[in-house]
C-alpha positions in Angstrom: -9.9 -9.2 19.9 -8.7 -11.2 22.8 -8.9 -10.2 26.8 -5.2 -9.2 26.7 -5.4 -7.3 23.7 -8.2 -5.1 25.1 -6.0 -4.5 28.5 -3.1 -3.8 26.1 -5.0 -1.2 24.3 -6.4 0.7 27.2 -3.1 0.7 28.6 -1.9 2.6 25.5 -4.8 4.5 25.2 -3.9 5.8 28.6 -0.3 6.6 27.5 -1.8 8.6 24.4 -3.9 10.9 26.3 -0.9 11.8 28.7 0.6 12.7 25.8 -1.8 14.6 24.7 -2.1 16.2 27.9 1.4 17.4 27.5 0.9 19.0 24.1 2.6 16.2 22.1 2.1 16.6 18.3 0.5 13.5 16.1 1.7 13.5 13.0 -0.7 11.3 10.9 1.3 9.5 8.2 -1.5 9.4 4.9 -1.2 7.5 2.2 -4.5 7.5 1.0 -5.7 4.1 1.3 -8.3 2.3 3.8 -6.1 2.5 6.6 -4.9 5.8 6.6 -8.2 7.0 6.1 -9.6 4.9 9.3 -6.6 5.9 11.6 -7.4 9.1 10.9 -10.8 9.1 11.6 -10.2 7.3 14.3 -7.5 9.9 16.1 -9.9 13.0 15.3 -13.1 11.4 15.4 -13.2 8.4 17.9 -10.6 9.5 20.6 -10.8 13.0 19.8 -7.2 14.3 20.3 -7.0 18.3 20.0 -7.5 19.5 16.2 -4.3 21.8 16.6 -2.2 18.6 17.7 -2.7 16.8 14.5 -0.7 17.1 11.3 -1.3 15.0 8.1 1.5 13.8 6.0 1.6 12.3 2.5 4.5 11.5 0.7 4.1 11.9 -2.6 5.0 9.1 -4.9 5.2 10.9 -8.1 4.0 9.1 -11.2 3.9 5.2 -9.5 0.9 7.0 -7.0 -2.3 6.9 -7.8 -4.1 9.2 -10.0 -6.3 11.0 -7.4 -4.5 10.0 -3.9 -3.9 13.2 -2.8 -7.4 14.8 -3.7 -9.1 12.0 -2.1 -7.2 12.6 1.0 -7.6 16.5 1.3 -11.6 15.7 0.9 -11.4 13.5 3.8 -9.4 15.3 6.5 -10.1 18.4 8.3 -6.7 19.8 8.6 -4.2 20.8 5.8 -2.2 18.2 3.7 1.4 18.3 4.3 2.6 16.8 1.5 6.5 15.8 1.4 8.9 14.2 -1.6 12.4 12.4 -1.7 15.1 14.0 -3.1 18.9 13.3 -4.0 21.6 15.5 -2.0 21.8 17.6 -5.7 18.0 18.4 -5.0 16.6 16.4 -8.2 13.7 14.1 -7.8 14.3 10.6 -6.2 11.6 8.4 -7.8 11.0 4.8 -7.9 12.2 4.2 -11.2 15.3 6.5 -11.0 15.9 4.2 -7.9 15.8 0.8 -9.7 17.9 2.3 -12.5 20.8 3.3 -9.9 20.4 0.3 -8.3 21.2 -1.6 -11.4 23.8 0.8 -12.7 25.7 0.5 -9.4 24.8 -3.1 -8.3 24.3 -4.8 -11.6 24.9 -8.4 -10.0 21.7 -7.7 -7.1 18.2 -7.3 -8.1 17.4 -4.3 -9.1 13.5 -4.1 -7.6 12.2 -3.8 -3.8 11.3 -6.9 -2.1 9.6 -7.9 1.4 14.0 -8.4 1.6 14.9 -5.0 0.5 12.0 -2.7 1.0 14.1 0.3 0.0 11.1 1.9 -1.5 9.8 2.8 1.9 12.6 3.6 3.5 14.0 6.1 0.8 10.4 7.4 -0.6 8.1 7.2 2.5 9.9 7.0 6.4 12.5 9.0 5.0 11.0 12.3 3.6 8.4 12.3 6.8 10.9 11.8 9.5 12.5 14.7 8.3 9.2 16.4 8.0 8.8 15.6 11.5 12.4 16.9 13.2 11.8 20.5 10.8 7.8 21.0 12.2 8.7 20.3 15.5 11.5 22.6 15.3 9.3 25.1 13.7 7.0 24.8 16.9 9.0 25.0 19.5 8.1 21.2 20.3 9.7 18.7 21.6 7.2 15.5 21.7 5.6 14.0 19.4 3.7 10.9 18.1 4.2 9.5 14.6 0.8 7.8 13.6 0.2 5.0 11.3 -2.2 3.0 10.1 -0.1 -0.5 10.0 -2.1 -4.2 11.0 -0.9 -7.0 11.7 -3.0 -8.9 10.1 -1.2 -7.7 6.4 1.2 -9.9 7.1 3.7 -11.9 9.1 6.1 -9.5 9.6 3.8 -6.5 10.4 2.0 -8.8 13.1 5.5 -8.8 14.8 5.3 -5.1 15.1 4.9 -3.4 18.1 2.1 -1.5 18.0 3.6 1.6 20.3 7.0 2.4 21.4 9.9 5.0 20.9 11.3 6.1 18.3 15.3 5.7 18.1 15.4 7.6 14.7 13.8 10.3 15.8 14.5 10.7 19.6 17.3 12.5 21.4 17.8 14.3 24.4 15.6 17.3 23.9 13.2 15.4 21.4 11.4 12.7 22.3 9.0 10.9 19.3 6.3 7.8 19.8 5.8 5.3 16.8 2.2 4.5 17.4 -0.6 2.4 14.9 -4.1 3.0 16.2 -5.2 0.3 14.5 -3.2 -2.7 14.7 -5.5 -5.1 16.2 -8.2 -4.2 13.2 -9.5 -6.5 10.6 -9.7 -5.1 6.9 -13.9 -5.2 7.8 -13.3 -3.2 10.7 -11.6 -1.5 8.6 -14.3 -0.2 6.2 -16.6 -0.4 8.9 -15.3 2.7 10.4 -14.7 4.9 7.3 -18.4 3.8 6.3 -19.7 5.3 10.1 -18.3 8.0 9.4 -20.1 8.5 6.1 -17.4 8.4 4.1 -16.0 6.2 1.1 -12.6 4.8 0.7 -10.5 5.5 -2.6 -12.2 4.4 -5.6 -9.8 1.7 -6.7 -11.0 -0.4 -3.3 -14.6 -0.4 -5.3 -12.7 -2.0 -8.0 -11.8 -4.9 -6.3 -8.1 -4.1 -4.8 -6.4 -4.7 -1.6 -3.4 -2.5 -1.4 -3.5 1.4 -2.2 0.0 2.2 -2.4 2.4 2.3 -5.9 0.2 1.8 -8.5 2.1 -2.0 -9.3 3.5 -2.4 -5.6 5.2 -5.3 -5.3 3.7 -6.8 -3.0 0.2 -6.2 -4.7 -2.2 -9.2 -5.5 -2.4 -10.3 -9.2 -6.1 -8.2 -9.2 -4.2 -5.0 -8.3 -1.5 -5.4 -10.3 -3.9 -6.1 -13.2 -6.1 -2.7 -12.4 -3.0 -0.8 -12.6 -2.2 -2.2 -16.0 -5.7 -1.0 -17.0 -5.7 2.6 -15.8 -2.5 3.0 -16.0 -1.1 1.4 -18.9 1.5 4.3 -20.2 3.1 3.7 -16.4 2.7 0.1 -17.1 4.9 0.4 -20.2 7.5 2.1 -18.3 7.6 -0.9 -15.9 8.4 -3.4 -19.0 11.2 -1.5 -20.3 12.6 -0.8 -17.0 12.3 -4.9 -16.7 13.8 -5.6 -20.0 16.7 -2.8 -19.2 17.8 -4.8 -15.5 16.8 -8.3 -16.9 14.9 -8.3 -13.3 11.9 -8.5 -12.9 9.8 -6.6 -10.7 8.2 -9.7 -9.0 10.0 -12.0 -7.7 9.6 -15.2 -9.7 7.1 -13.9 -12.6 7.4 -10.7 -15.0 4.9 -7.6 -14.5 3.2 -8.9 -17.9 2.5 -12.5 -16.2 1.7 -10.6 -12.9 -1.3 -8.3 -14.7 -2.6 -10.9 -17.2 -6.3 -12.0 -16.5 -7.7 -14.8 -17.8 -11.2 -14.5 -19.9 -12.8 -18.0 -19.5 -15.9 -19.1 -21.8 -17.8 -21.5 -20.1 -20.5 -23.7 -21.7 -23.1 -24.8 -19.4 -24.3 -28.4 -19.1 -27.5 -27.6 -21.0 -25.1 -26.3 -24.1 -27.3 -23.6 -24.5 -25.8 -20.8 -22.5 -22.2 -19.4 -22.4 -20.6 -16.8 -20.1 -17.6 -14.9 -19.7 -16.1 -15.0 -16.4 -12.9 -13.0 -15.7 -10.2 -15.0 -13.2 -6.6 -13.8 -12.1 -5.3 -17.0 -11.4 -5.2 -20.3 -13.2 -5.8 -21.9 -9.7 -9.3 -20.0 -9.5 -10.0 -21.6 -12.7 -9.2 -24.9 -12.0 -11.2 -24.4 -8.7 -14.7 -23.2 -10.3 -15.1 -24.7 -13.3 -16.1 -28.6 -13.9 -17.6 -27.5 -17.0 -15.8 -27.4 -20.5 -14.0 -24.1 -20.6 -12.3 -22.7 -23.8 -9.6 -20.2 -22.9 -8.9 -16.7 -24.3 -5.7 -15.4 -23.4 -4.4 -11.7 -23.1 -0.8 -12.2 -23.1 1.0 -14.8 -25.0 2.9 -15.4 -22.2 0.5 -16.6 -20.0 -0.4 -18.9 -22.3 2.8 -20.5 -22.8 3.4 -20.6 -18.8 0.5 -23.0 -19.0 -1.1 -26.7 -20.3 -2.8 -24.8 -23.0 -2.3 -26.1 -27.0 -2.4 -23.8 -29.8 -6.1 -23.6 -30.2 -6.6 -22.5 -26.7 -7.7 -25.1 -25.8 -7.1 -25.5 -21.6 -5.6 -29.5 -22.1 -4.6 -29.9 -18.4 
């Protein structure tokens, strides 16, 4: 963290506990994964803010969540779990996949899946249902300030470092409300990251231990090929679902390979030098082969697709 960044975050530090000091509500926004979990601990742990000024918030994702979010989240807070949906203006479920499929029925000529372009899936599933969340409790209570808490970084990625990390909210302000936007830990690295939920003792979801980097929809799009391939193995009847949905739009959910490319992994047999000993070593990207091995490797392929998408003959044989 550099000088200014320090002075910057005592400044808002100082704004937050004057806040505080005049009662305002922190609605923690919870998703479940590593950040959540830290920015929580960090608001009721590290700065202490007053138990009765904080509210958790999940919005629930429906079948594209995680098996497990929302118990791993409840066994991890001290406070109750407000836990919020999106809904259509008839009151039936707004889902992901209902999404994509009005999206396609009414736009057939756009792409019918979310992209870093058209990240309707937060707007509609996640800001949405908790902002109204928000204007309801604090009516409820009689409040009139608030901060709405969330654990964003800039170093995901480009356009989350341009983020402010604390400022008004338009939205949600008007004259006799006034609401923060405010991310605790936007200066963090993913190792502080872990750091923190592991000082407090505690473990992050158990997909993390499984190697992934994003805890949000089950095949987010913008997960890694790893995550993407995890969710294809625990959740493969939701991994169907996806394919159809793909071969229904002809889009595809990522933006320049199908959800089958995406999840395939490749199982490489490599023959050591001595010929004596072989290995299997699993790899989600033919770059990461052609980066470790300078030994003779014989590919076996999940997905005939992948297959054809590469230098490999008939045999399996990797020809490149």
């Amino acid at each position: 963290m550099t000088k200014l960044q320090e002075i910057t975050d005592r400044k808002i530090e100082a704004q937050i506990w004057d806040l505080a000091n005049q009662g305002a509500i922190f609605y923690v926004s919870h998703s479940g994964g590593k950040d959540s979990q830290a920015t929580y601990l960090y608001l009721s742990s590290g700065l202490h803010i007053p138990t009765s000024q904080i509210v958790v918030v999940h919005a629930d994702l429906g079948e594209v969540e995680w098996t497990g979010v929302k118990d791993h989240i409840r066994n991890t807070i001290l406070h109750p779990l407000n836990v919020v949906s999106a809904i259509y203006k008839d009151g039936s479920e707004k889902t992901l996949l209902n999404l994509v499929e009005k999206r396609f029925d009414t736009r057939p000529e756009a792409p019918s899946w979310p992209s870093s372009a058209a990240r309707y899936c937060t707007s509609d599933l996640k800001r949405g249902p908790i902002e109204k969340f928000i204007r309801n409790d604090l009516k409820a209570r009689g409040k009139t300030l608030a901060v709405n808490v969330c654990g964003i970084r800039a170093e995901e990625s480009s356009a989350r470092a341009k983020k402010v990390p604390f400022q008004q909210n338009d939205r949600l302000s008007i004259a006799s409300r006034t609401v923060y936007d405010w991310y605790p830990i936007f200066d963090w690295s993913t190792d502080e990251v872990f750091q923190c939920i592991a000082d407090y003792d505690e473990k992050p979801f158990w997909a993390y231990a499984e190697g992934n980097d994003r805890l949000s929809c089950v095949f987010c799009v913008f997960g890694s090929k790893g995550d993407i391939a995890r969710g294809r193995k625990y959740r493969p009847e939701l991994f169907a679902k996806y394919v159809a949905l793909e071969e229904k739009t002809g889009y595809s959910v990522f933006a320049k390979e199908s959800i089958i490319a995406r999840s395939s992994q490749f199982t490489v047999t490599v023959t050591h030098r001595e010929g004596l000993d072989t290995e299997q070593v699993q790899f989600f990207t033919e770059a990461e082969v052609r980066a470790f091995t300078r030994e003779e490797v014989k590919w076996q392929y999940t997905d005939r697709v992948i297959c054809e998408a590469l230098d490999i003959d008939e045999a399996g044989d990797w020809t490149a």
